[in-house]
C-alpha positions in Angstrom: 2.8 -100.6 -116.9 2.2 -99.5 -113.2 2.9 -101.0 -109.9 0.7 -102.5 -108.5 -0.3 -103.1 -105.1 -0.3 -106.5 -105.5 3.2 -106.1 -106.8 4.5 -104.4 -103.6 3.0 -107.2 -101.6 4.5 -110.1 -103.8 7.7 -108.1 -103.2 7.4 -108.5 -99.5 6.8 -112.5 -99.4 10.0 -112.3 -102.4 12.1 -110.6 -99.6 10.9 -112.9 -96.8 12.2 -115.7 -99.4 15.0 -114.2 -100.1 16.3 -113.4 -96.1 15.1 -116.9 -95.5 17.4 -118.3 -98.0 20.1 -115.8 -98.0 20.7 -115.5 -93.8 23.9 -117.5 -93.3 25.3 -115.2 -96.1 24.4 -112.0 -94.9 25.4 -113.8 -91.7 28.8 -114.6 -92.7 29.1 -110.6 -94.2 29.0 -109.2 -91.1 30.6 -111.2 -89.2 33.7 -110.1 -90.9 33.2 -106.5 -89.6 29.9 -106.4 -87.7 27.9 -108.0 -85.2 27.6 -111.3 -87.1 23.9 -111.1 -86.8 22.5 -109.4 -89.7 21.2 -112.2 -91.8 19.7 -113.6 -88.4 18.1 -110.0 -88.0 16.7 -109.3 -91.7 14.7 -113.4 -91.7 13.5 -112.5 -88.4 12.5 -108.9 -89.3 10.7 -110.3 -92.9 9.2 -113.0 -91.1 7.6 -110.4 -88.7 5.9 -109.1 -91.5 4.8 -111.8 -93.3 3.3 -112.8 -90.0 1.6 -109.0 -89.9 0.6 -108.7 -93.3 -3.3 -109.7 -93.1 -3.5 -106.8 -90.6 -2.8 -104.3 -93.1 -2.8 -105.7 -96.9 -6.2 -104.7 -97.1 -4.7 -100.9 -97.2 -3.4 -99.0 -100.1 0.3 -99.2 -100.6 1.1 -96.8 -98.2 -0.5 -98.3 -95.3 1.3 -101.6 -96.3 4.4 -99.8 -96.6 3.7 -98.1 -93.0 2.7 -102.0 -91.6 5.9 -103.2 -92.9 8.4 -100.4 -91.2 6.0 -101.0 -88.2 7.3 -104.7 -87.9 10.7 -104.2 -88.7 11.3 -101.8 -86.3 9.4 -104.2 -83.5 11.2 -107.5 -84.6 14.9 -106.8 -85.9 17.8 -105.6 -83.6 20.8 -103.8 -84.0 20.9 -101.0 -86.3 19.1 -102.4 -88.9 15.7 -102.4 -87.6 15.5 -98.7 -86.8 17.2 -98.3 -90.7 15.1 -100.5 -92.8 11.8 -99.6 -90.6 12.2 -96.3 -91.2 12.8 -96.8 -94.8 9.1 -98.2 -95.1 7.4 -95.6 -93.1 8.7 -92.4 -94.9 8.4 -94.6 -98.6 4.7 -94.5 -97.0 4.6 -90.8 -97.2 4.0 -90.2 -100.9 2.1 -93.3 -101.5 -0.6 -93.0 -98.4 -3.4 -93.9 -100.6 -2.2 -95.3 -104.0 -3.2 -98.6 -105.0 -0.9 -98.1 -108.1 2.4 -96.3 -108.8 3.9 -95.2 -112.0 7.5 -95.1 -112.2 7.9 -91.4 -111.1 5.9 -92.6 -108.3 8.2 -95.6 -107.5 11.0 -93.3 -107.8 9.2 -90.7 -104.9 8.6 -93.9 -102.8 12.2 -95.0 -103.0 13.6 -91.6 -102.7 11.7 -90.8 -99.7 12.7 -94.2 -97.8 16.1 -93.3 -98.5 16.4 -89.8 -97.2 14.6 -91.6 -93.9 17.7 -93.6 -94.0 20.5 -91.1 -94.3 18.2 -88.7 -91.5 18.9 -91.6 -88.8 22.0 -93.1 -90.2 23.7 -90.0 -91.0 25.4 -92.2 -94.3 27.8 -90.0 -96.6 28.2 -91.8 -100.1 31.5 -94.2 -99.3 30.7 -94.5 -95.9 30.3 -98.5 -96.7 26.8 -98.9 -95.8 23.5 -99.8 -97.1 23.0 -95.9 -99.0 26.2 -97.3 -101.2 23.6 -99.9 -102.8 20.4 -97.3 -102.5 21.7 -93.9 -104.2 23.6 -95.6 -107.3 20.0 -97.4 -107.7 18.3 -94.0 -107.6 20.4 -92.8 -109.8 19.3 -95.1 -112.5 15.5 -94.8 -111.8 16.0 -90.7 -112.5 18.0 -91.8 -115.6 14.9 -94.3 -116.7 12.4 -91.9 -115.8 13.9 -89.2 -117.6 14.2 -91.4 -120.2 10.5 -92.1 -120.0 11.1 -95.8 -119.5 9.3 -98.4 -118.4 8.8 -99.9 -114.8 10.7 -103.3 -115.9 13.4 -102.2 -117.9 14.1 -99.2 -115.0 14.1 -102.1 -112.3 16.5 -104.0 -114.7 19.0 -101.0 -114.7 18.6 -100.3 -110.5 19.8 -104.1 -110.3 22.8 -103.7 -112.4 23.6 -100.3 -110.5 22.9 -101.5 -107.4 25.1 -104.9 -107.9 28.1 -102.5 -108.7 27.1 -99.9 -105.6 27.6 -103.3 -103.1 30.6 -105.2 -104.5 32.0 -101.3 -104.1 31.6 -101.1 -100.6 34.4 -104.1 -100.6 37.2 -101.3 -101.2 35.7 -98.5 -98.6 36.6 -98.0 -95.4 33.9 -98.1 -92.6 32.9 -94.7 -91.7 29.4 -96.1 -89.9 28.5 -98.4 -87.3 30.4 -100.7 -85.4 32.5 -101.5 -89.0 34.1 -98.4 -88.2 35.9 -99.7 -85.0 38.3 -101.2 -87.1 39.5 -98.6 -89.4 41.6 -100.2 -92.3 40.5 -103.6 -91.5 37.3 -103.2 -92.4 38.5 -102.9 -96.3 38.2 -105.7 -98.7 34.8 -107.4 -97.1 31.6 -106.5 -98.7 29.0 -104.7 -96.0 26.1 -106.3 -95.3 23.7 -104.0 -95.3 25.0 -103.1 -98.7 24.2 -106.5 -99.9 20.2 -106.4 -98.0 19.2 -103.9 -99.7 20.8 -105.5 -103.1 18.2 -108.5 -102.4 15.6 -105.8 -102.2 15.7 -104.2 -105.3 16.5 -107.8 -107.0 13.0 -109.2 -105.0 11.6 -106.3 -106.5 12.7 -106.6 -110.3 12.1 -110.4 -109.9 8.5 -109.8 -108.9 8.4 -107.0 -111.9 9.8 -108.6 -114.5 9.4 -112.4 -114.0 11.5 -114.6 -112.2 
């Protein structure tokens, strides 16, 4: 089994979905210890490209990837937009003109919008931000790929690692962002952009595997 192009695009509408149905939560997340606007930011952001996508879904999964950072970075405020767009546009880096992706590939793509991540966010692991969810996620792709599994049963294990990496962040102490103004006070509430990028890689599985 590959991943398809077709898959990658289904997993943008299923995170438009998702944002749409999720805001107030994310909402409510940060504004425990944030700008109380993430959920707002991330339905606005997926909306954006939703609204963009019959500009560039013709183009192989890197130009959709590319499209999509494009419009996050145009449409959502705060910290997130720079974040999750550049996310998309480095994941377009190894995947400029693939119109499938094998599981090594996904895990190149998702490696690559990572590091794009920690290069502008600067995120050390336990810093309580979204790279708490990411890495532990990686970490099971490498395990399924060594493992020579396939793309499902991988995406199945990057939930389950990722679930753990965002209820986590609930014990950390904010080293990032505006969290960090509070110092101890920002232990005991789950981050929010923790708990985004969990709705990612669930979109994603969901889209995978089936429901």
């Amino acid at each position: 089994m590959t991943l398809t192009k077709k898959h990658i695009l289904d997993w943008l509408k299923a995170c438009a979905a998702e944002f749409e149905t999720q805001q107030d939560y994310l909402t409510d997340l940060d504004r425990e210890i944030g700008d109380a606007d993430h959920g707002l930011n991330m339905n606005r952001g997926f909306t954006k490209v939703i609204e963009k996508l019959p500009t560039f879904e013709a183009q192989p999964i890197g130009g959709v990837m590319k499209g999509t950072g494009m419009a996050l970075m145009s449409s959502i405020g705060g910290a997130s937009g720079p974040l999750y767009g550049t996310f998309f546009i480095r994941a377009a880096t190894s995947t400029a003109n693939a119109q499938e992706l094998d599981l090594a590939g996904l895990l190149k793509m998702l490696e690559d919008g990572v590091a794009g991540i920690v290069m502008r966010g600067k995120a050390e692991p336990s810093d309580k931000t979204m790279c708490d969810t990411w890495w532990p996620a990686l970490e099971a792709c490498k395990n399924a790929v060594e493992d020579r599994a396939d793309i499902g049963s991988a995406l199945t294990a990057m939930v389950e690692a990722a679930e753990k990496g965002a209820k986590a962040t609930i014990s950390m102490q904010a080293r990032k962002g505006r969290a960090s103004y509070l110092g101890e006070r920002s232990v005991g509430h789950q981050d929010a952009g923790a708990t985004s990028s969990l709705f990612m890689i669930k979109a994603l599985s969901a889209v995978v595997n089936g429901g």
